[in-house]
N, C-alpha and C positions, 0 to 999 in steps of 0.2 A: 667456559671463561678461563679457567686454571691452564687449563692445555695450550692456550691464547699466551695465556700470562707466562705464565713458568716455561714451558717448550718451543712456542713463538718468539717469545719476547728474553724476556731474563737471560734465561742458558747464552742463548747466540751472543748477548752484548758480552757474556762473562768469558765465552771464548773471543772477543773482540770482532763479531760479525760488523756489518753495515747492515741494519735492519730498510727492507721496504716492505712498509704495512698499506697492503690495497686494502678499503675499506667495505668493498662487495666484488667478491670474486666470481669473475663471469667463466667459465670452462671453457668457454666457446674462444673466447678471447687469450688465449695459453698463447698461443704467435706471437700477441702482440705485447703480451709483458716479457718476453725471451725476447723478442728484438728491442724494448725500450730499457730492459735491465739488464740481460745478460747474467740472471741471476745463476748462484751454483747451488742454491738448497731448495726447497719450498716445504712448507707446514702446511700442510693445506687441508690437515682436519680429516676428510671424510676421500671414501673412495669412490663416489659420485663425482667428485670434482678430477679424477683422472681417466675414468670409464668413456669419457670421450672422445680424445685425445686421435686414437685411428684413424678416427672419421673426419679432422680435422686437416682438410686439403693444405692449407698456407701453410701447415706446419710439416706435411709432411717432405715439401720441399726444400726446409731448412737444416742448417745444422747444428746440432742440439748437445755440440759437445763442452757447453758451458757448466752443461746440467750434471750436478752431484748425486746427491742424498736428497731423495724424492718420498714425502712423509705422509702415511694415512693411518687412520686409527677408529677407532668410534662401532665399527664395524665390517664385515668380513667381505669380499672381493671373491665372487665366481671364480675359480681358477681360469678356466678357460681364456674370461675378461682380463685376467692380471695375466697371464701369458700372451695375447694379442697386445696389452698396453706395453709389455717389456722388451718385447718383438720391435714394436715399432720405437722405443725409446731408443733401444740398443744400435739399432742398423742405421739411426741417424747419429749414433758418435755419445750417446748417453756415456758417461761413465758407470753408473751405478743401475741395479735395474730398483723397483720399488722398493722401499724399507716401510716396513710395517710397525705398531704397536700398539699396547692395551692398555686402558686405566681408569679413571674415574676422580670425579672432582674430591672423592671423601678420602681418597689418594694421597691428594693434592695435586697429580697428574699423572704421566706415564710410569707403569709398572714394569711391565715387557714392553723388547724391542728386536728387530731382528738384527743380526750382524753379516757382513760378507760371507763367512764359514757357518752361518744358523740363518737362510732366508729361505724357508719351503713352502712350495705353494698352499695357499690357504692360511699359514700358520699368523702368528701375530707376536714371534718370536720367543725369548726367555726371558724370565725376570731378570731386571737388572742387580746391581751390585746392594745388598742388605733387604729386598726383598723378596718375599713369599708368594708363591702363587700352590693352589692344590685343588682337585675335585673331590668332589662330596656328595655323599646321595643328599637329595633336598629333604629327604623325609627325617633322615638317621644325624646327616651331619657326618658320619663314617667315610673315610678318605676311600675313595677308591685306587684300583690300580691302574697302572699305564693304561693308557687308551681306551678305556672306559668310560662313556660320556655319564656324567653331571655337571652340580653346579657348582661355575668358575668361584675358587674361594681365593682372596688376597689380604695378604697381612704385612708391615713392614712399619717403618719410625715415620712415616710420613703419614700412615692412618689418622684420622683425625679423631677428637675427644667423642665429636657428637653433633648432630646438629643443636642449635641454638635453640633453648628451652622446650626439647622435642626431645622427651627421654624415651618415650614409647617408641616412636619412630627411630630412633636411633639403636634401640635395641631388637628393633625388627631386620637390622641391613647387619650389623654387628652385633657378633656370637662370640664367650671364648669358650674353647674348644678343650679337649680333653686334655691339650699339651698346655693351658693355661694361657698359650697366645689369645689375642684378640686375633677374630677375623672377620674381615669385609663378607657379605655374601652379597655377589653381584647380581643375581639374576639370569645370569648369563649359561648358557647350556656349552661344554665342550671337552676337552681330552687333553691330556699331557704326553706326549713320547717319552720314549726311554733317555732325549738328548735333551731335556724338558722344558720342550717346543711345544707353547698353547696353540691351541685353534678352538677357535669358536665355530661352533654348530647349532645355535640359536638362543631362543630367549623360553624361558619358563613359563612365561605368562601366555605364550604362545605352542605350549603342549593342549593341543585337543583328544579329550576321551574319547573313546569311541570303542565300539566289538568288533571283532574279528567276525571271522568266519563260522569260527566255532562257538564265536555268541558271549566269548571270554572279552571281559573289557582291556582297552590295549591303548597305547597314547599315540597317537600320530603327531608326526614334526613337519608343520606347515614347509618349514626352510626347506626339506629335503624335498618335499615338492617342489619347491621354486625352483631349486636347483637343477633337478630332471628337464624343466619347462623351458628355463633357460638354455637348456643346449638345443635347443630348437631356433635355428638361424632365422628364421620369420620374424621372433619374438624380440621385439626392442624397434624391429625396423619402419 
């Protein structure tokens, strides 16, 4: 709802947009709002609502060079998927290829975001301006280094106090940390570069135990399975 409100709504009026708010966005149907709006942005939340788009015959015969700043967030896009969708954005006159970004309602919306000079595949861009983003071991709280998967931690002036008479629960998502900031802890599994470009590589609650070989216990990351499975061309069809 904040990502609705604050990055759908709000922002675009405060740069003087013309909002069109569809009120159930059909994927299938992307042709037919490019030919009735000829819109130049889209918010469209999630990267299910672009992963179709290839396959989409009417549109592939159109020209698309209306299309701006193309916006998803919420979660992480196959590279493969997001290079076949920018392929086909691009060669029909896209300006822009995907723009990506990360955040959370206790935010109050987007944290990171990708720019023309910072959009890599997988990533979900940099913190924006007076925000924090860092990885953590889940267990320690201790920051890691570059590229070192744990979990996505976010801190910044838009955190919020708390949820509403939920002090337990609040103090379960929100830690402060040895520098005395408050931080969000998201849940979220992933990695910073040295240019500190997030990417997400999964979810916490979706680390399975399990032994090795050696009989040693070891976590397996369902994501990186899907991700193998998915480069198998069969799969989706």
């Amino acid at each position: 709802m904040n990502y609705s409100l604050v990055d759908g709504m709000l922002a675009p009026l405060a740069f003087g947009f013309q909002l069109v708010l569809v009120p159930k966005y059909e994927p299938d149907k992307f042709d037919e709002y490019v030919k009735k709006y000829s819109f130049n942005h889209l918010m469209a939340s999630i990267s299910a609502y672009y992963e179709p788009l290839p396959n989409n015959k009417k549109l592939a015969e159109m020209d698309l060079s209306c299309l701006g700043h193309l916006y998803y967030g919420g979660e992480k896009m196959n590279a493969e998927t997001e290079k076949a969708v920018n392929e086909f954005l691009m060669n029909r006159g896209a300006r822009f290829p995907l723009a990506k970004g990360l955040g959370s309602t206790e935010m109050t919306s987007t944290v990171t975001v990708t720019y023309e000079e910072i959009n890599l595949p997988d990533s979900s861009g940099i913190p924006l301006v007076n925000n924090l983003c860092k990885i953590v071991d889940p267990e320690t709280n201790e920051e890691k280094p570059y590229n070192e998967i744990g979990e996505i931690c976010m801190s910044g002036p838009s955190l919020m106090i708390g949820y509403y008479q939920k002090d337990e629960e609040t103090d379960r998502i929100i830690k402060v940390h040895a520098d005395g900031r408050r931080w969000l802890h998201t849940g979220d599994l992933g990695r910073i570069n040295e240019d500190g470009a997030v990417f997400i590589t999964g979810r916490i609650k979706r680390i399975v135990m399990t032994r090795g070989s050696d009989g040693n216990p070891t976590k397996m990351f369902p994501d990186r399975v899907e991700d193998v499975i998915y480069t198998c061309q069969t799969v989706g069809l």
